[in-house]
C-alpha positions as CSV (number, residue, x, y, z in Angstrom):
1,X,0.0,0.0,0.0
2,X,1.0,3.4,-0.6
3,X,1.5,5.8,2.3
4,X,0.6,9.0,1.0
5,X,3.7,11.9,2.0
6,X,4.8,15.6,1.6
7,X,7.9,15.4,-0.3
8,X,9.8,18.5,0.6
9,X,12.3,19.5,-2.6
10,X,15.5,22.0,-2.2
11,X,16.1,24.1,-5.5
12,X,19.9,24.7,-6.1
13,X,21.8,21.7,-7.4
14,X,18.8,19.6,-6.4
15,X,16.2,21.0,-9.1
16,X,18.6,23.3,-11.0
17,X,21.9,24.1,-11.7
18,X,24.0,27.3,-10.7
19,X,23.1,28.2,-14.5
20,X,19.6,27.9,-13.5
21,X,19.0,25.2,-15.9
22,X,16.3,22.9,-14.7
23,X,17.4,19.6,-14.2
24,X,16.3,16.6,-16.9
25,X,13.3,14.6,-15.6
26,X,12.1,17.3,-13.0
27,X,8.7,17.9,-14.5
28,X,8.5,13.8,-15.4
29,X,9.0,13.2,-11.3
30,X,6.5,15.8,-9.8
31,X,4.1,14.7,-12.2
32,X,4.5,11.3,-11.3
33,X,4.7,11.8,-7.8
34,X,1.5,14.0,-7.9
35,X,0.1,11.3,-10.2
36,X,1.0,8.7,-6.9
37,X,-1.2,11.2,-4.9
38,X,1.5,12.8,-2.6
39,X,2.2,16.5,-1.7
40,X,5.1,18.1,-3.2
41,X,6.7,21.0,-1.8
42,X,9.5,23.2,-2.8
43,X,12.2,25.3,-0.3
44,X,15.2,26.9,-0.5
45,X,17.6,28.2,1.9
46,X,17.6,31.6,-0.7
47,X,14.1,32.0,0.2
48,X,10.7,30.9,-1.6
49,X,11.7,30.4,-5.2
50,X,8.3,30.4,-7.0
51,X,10.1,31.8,-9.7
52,X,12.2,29.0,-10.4
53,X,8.8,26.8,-10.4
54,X,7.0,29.4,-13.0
55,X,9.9,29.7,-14.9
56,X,9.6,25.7,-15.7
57,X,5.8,25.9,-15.1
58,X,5.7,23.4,-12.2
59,X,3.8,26.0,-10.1
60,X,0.6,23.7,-10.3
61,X,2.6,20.4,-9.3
62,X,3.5,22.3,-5.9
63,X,1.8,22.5,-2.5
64,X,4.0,24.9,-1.3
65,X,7.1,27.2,-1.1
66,X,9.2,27.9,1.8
67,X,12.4,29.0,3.4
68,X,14.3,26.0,4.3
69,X,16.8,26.4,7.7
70,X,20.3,26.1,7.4
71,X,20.8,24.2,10.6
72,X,19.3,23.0,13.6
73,X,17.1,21.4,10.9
74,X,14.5,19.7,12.7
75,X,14.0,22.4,15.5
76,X,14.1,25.5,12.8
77,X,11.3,23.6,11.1
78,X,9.3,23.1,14.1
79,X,9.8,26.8,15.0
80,X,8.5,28.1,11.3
81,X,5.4,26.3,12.0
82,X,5.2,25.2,8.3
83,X,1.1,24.0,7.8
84,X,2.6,20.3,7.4
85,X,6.1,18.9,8.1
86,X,7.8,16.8,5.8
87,X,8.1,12.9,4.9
88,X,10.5,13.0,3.1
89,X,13.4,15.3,1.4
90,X,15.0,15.6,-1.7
91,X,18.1,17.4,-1.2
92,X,21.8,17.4,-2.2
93,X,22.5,17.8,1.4
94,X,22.9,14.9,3.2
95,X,23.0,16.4,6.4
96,X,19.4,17.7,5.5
97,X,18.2,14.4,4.6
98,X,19.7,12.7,7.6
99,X,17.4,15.2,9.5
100,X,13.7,14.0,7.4
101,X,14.6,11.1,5.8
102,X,14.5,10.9,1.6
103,X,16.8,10.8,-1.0
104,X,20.4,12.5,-1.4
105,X,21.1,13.4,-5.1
106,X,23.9,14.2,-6.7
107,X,24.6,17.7,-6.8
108,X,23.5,19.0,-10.1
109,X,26.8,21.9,-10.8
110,X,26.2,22.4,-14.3
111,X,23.5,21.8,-16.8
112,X,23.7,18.0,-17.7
113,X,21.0,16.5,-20.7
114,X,22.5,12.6,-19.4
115,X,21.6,13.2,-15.9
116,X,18.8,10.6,-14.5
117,X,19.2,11.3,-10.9
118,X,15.5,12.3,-11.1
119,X,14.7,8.5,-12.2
120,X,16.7,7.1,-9.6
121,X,14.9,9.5,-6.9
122,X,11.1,8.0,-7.7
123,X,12.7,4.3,-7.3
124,X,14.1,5.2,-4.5
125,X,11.2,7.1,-2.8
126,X,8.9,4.4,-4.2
127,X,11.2,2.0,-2.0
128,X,10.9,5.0,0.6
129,X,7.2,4.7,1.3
130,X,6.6,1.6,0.5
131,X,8.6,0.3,3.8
């Protein structure tokens, strides 16, 4: 059975690259995750980044946008008092991962069109959830 989750996504070298380039299979994942029937979410430790999400129109995939903490994840999340807390990260951070649980991705530098870390992420949150 599927457990239905807020999937919280970080934007630099997660989604894009320091070019801004949006990385191959984004749009493929949250529609496929959105498809599953969880939440997806976007944050950013530079603030909400809607614009990134217009830019590649995923706007409608998304939940939400928020600031994402630094440090002291777990605490820093709990005193934002988002309206839900997430299942699940994707994040190039480990250390932020380590914190929610999720996936750890490869950082995405520079624009790649043979990256599939975004395939490897929905097999591995499929694994995720279905534990």
């Amino acid at each position: 059975m599927i457990r239905v989750m807020h999937i919280f996504f970080d934007v630099d070298q997660t989604l894009i690259c320091q070019e801004g380039t949006l990385r191959p299979g984004v749009g493929e994942l949250f529609s496929r995750l959105r498809a599953d029937g969880h939440h997806l979410y976007v944050w950013s430790g530079n603030g909400m980044r809607w614009e990134v999400l217009d830019r590649y129109n995923l706007r409608h995939l998304v939940a939400g946008c928020f600031f994402k903490p630094l440090y002291n994840f777990r605490d820093a999340v709990e005193r934002a008092r988002l309206p839900v807390l997430p299942d699940a990260c994707v994040d190039d951070s480990p250390e932020v991962v380590a914190a929610f649980g999720g996936v750890v991705v490869e950082p995405y530098g520079l624009p790649n069109p043979l990256d599939r870390e975004m395939q490897r992420v929905y097999e591995a949150l499929h694994r995720y959830w279905s534990e």
